[in-house]
N, C-alpha and C positions, 0 to 999 in steps of 0.2 A: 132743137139746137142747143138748149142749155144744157141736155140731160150729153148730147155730145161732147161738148166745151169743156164736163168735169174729165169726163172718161179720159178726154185729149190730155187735160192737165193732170189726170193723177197718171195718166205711163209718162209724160213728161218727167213727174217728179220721181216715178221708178226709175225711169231711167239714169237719171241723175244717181240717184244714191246707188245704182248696180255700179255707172262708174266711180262712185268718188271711191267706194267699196274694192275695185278692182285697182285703181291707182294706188288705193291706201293699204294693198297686200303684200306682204314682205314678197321678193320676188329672189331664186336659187343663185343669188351672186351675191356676191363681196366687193367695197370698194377698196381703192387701193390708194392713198392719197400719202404727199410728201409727209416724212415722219424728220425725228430728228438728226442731230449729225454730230459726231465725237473727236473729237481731238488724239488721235493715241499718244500722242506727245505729250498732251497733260497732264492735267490730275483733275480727281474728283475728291471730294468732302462726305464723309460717312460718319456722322457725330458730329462734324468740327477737327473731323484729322483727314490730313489730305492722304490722299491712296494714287502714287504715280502709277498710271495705266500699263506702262511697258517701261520696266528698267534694267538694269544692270552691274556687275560690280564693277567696272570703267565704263565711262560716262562721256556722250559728246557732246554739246549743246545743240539745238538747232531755233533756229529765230522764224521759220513760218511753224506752218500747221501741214499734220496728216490726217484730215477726217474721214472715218465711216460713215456711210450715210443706209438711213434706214427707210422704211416705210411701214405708214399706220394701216390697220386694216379694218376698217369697215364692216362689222357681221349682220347687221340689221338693216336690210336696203329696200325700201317701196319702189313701187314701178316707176313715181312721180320722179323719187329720188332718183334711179337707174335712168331715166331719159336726160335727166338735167346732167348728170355726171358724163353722161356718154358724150356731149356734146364738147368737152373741157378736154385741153391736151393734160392741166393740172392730175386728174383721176383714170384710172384705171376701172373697166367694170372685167369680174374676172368669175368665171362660175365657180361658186360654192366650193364642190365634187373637188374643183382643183388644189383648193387649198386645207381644204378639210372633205378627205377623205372619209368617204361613208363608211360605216364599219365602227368606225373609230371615238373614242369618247375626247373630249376637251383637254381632260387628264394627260391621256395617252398621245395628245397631238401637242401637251406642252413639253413631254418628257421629250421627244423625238427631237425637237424646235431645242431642248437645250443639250441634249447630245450634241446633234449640231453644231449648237454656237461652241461647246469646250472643244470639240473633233477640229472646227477651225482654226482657235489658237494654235493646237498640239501640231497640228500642220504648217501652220505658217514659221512654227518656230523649229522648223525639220527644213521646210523648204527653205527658211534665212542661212540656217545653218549650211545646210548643202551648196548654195549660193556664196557663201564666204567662203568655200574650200575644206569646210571638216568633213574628214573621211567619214565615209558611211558602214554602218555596224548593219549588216544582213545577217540576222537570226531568224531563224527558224522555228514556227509558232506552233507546229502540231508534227509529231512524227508521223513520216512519210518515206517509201521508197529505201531507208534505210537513212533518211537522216531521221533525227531523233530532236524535239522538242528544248529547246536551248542550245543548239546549235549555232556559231556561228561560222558564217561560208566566209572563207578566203581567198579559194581561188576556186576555178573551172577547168580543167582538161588542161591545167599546170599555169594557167594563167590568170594572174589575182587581178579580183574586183574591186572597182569601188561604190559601183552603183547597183540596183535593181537594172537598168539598162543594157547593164552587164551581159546580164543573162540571159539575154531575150532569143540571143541565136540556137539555146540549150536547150529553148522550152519544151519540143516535142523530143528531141532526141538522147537517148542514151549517153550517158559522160559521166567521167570521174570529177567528184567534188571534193576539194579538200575543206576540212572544217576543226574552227576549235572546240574540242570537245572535253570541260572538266579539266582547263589550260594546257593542254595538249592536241597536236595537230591530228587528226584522223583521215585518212584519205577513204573516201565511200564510193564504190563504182557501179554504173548502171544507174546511175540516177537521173527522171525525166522532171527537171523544173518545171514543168509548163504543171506539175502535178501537185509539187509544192507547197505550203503555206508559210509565205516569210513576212516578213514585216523591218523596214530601212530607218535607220533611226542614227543620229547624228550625238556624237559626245558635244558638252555643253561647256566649253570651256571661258565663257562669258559669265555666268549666274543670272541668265536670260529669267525674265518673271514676267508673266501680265498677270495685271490684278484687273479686276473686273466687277468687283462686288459691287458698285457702284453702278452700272449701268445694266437695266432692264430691257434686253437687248435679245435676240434667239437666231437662229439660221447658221449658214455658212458662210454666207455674203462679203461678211467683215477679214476673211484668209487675209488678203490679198493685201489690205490695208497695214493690218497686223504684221507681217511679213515686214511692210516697207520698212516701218517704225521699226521693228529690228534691228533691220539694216543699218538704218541713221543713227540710232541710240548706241550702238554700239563700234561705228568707223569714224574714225577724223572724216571733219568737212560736215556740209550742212546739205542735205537731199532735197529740202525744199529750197533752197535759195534764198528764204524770208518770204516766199510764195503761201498762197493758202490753197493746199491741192488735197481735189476731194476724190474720191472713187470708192470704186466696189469690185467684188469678184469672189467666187468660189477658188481655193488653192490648194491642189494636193503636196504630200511631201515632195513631189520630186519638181515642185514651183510651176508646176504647171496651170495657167488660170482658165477656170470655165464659166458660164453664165450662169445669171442671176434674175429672178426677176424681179418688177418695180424698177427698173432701170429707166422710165420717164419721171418717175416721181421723187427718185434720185437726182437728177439733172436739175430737177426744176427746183429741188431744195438746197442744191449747192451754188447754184445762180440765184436764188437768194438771198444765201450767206456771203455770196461777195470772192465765191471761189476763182481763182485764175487761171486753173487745170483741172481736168476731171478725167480719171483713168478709167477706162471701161473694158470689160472684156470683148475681145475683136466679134466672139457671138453676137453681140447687141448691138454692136455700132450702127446697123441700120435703123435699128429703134431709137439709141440715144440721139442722132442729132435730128431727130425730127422736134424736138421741142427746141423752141428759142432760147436761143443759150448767151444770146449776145458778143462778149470777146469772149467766155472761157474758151479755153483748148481742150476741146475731148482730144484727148489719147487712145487709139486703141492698142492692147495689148494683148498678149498669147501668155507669156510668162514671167515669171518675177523680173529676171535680167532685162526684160523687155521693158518695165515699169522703173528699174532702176536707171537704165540706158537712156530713156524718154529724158525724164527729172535731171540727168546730171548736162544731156543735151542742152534743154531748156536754159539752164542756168549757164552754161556756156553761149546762149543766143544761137546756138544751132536749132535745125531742123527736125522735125517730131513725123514720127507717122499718125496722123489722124485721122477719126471716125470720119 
């Protein structure tokens, strides 16, 4: 019996340490947890000298806030840690593969992540701009078809554009383009758009800036944000109302907003700042209001004017479409 009672106690104690062993192993996920959140309206301090995040050369005041809101990522997760987090609407368990692609070095995954976040500004301030009504400049990126690399399109089959939109009815078929070419007009025929490479770009007649050196920040997320603050910084009237309205969203130039992810861990960090709105892309809405949000107003959104429409609603006491 005694010589039984060790044998029993030492696979006891293996067994223990096989589990503490396996609890204790990093396990192929990432967590995803509330991160910080930015004001674009404000400013940040780099030395001791403030750096306004989004300015302009005419100025409009506004008395709330527009935050971005981000999320921390987690790269070191035990299995102990991975059951406790999966249980929490606060975290996110998300596999590894997805957020860092295999292949790929840390390097090359932070260069990508800051492409990103500059490619967002540059859009948000195309889509503000197309939003306010400045005409749109379609140049031509690579010669093709017979246009020619600095090309800009004017019209189509004798009828001027002002958008990429424009041209969508051209895209497989055969048509005369007229373009400036070397300030002069050139008319090119038999050209199939759909073949193209152009790129829509809006003159700047504001002296539109974001500065950003201040915040340690990467993705796309922030477009949509960045867009708003545009908007407000640069038109009479106040877009928040004196409200503190937070969101998130990917935005191409032509203000269109798409999904993002961490959009619970978004919610949960703006309902703890005290937010009174939360814009979300219409993709997530089924994810955002699943976390308790209390009174904010999730918003769901498709487009900038949809985000801007929401806010001026709001401030009027009208009706919002929400998540």
């Amino acid at each position: 019996m005694r010589r039984r009672g060790i044998t029993v106690l030492l696979g006891a104690v293996l067994v223990a340490l096989l589990t503490w062993q396996a609890l204790t192993m990093d396990v192929a996920y990432v967590v995803f947890s509330p991160g910080p959140t930015e004001d674009v309206l404000g400013a940040q301090k780099i030395e001791g000298v403030e750096h306004q995040i989004i300015s302009a050369d005419t100025e409009y005041p506004s008395e709330g806030e527009l935050r971005l809101t981000t999320v921390r990522v987690k790269q070191s997760v035990t299995l102990v840690q991975a059951l406790r987090y999966w249980t929490s609407n606060e975290y996110a368990i998300v596999p590894r593969d997805l957020v860092y692609p295999p292949g790929e070095s840390e390097e090359e995954i932070a260069e990508e992540q800051e492409a990103d976040w500059a490619e967002s500004q540059s859009n948000a301030e195309q889509a503000a701009l197309g939003y306010l009504g400045e005409p749109a400049v379609i140049e031509v990126v690579a010669d093709s078809g017979g246009l020619v690399s600095g090309d800009v399109i004017t019209a189509v089959a004798g009828t001027a554009v002002t958008s990429l939109q424009d041209l969508a009815d051209y895209a497989d078929s055969e048509t005369t383009v007229t373009v400036t070419r070397a300030g002069a007009p050139v008319e090119v025929p038999g050209v199939v758009l759909g073949n193209a490479d152009l790129q829509s770009t809006h003159d700047d007649p504001y002296g539109i800036e974001i500065d950003t050196e201040a915040l340690d920040i990467g993705g796309p997320s922030a477009g949509l944000i960045f867009a708003l603050g545009i908007v407000d910084r640069v038109t009479e009237g106040d877009l928040t109302d004196g409200m503190v309205v937070a969101g998130t969203g990917e935005i191409d130039p032509e203000g269109n907003v798409g999904g993002i992810g961490g959009i619970q861990q978004k919610v949960t960090a703006s309902v703890e700042l005290g937010a009174e709105v939360f814009l979300a892309p219409a993709s997530n809405c089924s994810d955002a209001v699943t976390v308790p949000h209390d009174d904010m107003t999730i918003v769901r959104v498709e487009t900038l004017a949809d985000a801007v429409s929401a806010l001026e609603s709001l401030a009027a006491g009208g009706k919002v479409t929400t998540c």
